[in-house]
C-alpha positions as CSV (number, residue, x, y, z in Angstrom):
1,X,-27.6,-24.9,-3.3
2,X,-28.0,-23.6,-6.5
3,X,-24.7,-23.1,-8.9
4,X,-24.2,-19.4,-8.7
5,X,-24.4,-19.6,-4.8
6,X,-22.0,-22.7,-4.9
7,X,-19.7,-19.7,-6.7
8,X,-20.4,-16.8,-4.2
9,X,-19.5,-19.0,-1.0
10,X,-16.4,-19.6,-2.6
11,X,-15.3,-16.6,-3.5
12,X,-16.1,-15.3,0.1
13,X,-14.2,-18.4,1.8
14,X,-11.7,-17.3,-0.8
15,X,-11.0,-13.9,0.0
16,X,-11.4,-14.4,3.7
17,X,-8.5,-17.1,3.7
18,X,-6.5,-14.8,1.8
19,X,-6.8,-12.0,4.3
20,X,-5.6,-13.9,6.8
21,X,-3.2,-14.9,4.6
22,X,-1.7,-11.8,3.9
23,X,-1.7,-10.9,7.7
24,X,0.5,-13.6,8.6
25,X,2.9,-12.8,6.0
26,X,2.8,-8.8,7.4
27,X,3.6,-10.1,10.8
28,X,5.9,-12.4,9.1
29,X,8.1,-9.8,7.4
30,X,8.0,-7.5,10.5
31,X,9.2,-10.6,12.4
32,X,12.2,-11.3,10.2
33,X,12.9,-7.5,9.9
34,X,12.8,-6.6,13.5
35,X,16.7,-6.7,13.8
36,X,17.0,-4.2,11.0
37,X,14.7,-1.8,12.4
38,X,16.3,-2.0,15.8
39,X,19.9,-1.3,14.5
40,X,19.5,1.2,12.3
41,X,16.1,3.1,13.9
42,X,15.4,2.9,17.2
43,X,19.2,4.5,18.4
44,X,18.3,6.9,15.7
45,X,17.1,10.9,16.0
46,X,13.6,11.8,15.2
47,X,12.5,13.7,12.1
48,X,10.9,13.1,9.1
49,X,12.3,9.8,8.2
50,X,12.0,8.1,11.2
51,X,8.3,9.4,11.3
52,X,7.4,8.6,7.9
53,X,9.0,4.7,8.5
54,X,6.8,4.5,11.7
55,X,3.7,5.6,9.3
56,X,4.7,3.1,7.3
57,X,5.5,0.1,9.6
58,X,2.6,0.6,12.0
59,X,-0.5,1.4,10.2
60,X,-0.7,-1.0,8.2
61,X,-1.3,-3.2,11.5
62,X,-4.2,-1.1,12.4
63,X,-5.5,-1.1,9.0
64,X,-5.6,-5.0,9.1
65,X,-6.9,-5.4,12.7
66,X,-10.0,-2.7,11.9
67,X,-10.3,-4.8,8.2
68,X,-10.3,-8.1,10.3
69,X,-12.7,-7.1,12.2
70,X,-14.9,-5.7,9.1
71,X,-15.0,-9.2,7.8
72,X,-15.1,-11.3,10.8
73,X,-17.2,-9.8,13.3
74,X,-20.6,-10.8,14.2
75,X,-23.0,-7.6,13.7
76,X,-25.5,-7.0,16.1
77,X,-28.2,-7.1,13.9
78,X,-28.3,-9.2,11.1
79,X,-29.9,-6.3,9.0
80,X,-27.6,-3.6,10.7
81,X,-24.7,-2.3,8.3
82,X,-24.5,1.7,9.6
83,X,-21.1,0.4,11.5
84,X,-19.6,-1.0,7.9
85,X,-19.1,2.0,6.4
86,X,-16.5,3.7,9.3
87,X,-14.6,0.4,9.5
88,X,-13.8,-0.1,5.8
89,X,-13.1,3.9,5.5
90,X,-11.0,3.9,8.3
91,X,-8.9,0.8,7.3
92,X,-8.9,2.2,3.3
93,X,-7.4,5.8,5.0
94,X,-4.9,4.1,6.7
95,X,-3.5,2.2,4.2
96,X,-3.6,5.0,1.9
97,X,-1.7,6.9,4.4
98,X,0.7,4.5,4.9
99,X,1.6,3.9,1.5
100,X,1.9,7.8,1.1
101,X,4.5,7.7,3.8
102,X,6.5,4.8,2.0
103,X,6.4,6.8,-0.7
104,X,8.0,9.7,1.3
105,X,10.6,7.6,2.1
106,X,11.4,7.6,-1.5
107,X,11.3,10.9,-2.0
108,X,13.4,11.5,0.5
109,X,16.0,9.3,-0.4
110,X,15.7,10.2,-4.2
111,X,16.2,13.8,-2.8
112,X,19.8,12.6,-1.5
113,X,20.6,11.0,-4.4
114,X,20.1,14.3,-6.6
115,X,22.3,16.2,-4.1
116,X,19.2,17.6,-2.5
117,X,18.2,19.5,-4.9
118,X,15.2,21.4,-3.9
119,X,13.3,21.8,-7.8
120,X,13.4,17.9,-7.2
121,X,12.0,17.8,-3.4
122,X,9.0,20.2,-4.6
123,X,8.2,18.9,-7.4
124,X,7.8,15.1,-5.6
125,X,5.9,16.5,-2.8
126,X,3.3,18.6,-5.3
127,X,2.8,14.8,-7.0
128,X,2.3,13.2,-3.4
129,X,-0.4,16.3,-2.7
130,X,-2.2,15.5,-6.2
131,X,-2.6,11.8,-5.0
132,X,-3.9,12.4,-1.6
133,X,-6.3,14.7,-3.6
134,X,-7.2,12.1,-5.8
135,X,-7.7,9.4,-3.1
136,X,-9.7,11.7,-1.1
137,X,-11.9,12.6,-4.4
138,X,-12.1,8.7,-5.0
139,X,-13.2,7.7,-1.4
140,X,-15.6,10.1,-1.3
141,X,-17.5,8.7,-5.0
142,X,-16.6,5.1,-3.4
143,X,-18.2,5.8,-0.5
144,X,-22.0,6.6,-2.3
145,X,-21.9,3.9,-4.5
146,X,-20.8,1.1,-1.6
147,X,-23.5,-0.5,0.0
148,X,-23.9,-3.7,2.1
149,X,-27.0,-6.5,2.6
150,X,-27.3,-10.0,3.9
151,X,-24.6,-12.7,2.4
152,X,-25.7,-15.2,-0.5
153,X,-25.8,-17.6,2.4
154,X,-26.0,-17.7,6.2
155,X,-23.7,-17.8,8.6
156,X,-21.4,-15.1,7.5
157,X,-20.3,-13.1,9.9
158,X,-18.7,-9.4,9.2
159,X,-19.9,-6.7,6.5
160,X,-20.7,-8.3,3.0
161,X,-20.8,-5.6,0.0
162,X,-23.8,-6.2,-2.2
163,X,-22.5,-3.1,-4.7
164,X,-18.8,-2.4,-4.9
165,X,-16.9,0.6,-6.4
166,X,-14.8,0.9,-9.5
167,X,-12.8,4.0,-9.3
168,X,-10.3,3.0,-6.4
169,X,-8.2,1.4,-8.7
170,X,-7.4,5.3,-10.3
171,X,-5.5,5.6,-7.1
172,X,-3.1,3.1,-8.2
173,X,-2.5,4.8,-11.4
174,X,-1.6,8.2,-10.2
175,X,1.2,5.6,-8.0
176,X,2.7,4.0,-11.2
177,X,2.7,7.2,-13.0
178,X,4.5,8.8,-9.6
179,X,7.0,5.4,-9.3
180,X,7.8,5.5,-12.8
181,X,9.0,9.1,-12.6
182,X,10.8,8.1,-9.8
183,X,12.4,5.6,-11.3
184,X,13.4,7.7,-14.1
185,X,15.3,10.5,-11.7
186,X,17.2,7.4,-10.2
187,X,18.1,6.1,-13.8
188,X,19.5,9.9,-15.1
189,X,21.8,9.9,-11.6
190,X,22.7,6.5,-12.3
191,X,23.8,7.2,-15.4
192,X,25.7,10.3,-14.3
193,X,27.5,8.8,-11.3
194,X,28.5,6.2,-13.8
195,X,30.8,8.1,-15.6
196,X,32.1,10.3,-13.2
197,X,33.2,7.8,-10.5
198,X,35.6,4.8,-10.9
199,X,37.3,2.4,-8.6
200,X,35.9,1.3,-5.5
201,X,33.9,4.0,-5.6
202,X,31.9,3.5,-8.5
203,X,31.5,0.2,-7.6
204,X,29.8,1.0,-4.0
205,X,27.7,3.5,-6.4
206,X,26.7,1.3,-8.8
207,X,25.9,-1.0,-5.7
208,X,23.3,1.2,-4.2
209,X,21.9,2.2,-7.7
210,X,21.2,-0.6,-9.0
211,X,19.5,-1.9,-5.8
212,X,17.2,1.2,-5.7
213,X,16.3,0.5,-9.5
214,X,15.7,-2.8,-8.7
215,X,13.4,-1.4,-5.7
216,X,11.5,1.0,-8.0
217,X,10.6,-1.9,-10.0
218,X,9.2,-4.4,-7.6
219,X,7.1,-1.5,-6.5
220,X,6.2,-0.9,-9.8
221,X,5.4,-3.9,-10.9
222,X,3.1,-4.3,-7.8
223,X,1.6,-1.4,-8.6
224,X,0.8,-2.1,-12.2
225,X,-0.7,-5.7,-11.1
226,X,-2.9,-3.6,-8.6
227,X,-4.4,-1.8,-11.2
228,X,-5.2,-4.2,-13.4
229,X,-6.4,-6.7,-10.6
230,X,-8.4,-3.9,-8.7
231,X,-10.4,-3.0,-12.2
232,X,-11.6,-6.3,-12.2
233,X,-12.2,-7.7,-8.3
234,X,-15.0,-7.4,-6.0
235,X,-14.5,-4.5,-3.5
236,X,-14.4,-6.7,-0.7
237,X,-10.5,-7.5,-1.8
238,X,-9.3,-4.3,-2.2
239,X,-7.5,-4.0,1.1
240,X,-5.8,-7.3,1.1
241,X,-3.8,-6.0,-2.5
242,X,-3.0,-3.0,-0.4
243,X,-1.9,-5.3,2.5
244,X,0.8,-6.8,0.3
245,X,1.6,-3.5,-1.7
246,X,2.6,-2.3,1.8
247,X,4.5,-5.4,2.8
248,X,6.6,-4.3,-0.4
249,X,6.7,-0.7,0.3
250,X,8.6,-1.3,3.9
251,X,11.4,-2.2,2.1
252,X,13.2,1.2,1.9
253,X,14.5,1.2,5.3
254,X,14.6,-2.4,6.3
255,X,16.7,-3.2,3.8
């Protein structure tokens, strides 16, 4: 086996222990956060929020068993890849969904913390329309320039991309540039609330504040790394970074 094959099989091996990988720790977080969700959801009413945390906490599940089987499955023809290109655009919709409806959990709960004001509400949800825009432009130019053949060696089972896209990434920067403005509303009420309130008051304000800054900036952090890590990897670990971006993005209503 020549050198650059010795490097192909392991970055195949590579990426296919890391899906698993970062299925287990999905299933692991819903595991330890089960007794969240049950207290404080399931007694709950339904509307938007409770819909948008079931977007959230349940795709991704579906995206990962359709992804699974994308990589794993045995095809039934070696030379037959027509079935490729609906799993891996189903799985990428889904996450991209479900990280949308994280993301309306955030607006939502930003919403409450400017009194809902409604110039704040609109302006969020015309940012969240612009993304799934851009994510639906960006799938579309993926989509023509993905194509699949046979693996650099046999034995592979599952769909192996032979040309992978560079413009999903650009989804990931509309997100930082959407956390960081969130991030910034929090900060001005933060500051607000911080000299208005005092005693045990301000303290359970600064409390939740700071928390939800600290939120903002895991997420963003996240999604900076996916930006600059999508730019340069192989399409075929795209959706295990948006695996763990969602893992993160749970957080809003677990917590």
């Amino acid at each position: 086996m020549s050198e650059m094959m010795m490097i192909n099989a392991f970055r195949v091996h590579t990426s296919r222990y890391m899906k698993v990988a970062s299925l287990t720790i999905l299933a692991y977080d819903y595991a330890v956060t089960m007794d969240k969700e049950v207290r404080l959801m399931w007694g709950s009413k339904w509307g938007i929020a409770r819909v948008l945390f079931c977007f959230s906490r349940y795709l991704p599940f579906v995206a990962s068993v359709i992804y699974h089987y994308y990589v794993f499955a045995l095809l039934p023809a070696p030379d037959d890849y027509v079935q490729c290109f609906p799993l891996y655009d189903s799985a990428m919709w889904l996450n991209v969904f479900s990280i949308c409806a994280a993301e309306g959990l955030l607006i939502l709960r930003t919403y409450a913390m400017w009194k809902c004001n409604r110039n704040i509400l609109y302006g969020l949800l015309v940012f969240v329309g612009i993304l799934l825009t851009v994510a639906f432009v960006l799938e579309v130019k993926a989509g023509y320039k993905l194509s699949y053949g046979p693996p650099p060696f046999s034995g592979v089972p599952g769909c192996y991309p032979i040309k992978s896209t560079d413009v999903l990434y650009m989804f990931f920067v509309m997100l930082v540039i959407f956390e960081f403005i969130i991030l910034v509303l929090v900060l001005i009420q933060a500051r607000v609330h911080s000299q208005r309130m005092s005693g045990v008051a301000s303290g359970l304000s600064r409390s939740l504040y700071r928390d939800s800054v600290l939120y903002i900036v895991c997420l963003l952090f996240i999604s900076t790394a996916n930006v600059v890590i999508m730019s340069t990897i192989p399409v075929s670990a795209v959706i295990l970074l948006l695996v763990w971006r969602l893992k993160i993005s749970n957080k809003p209503v677990t917590l």
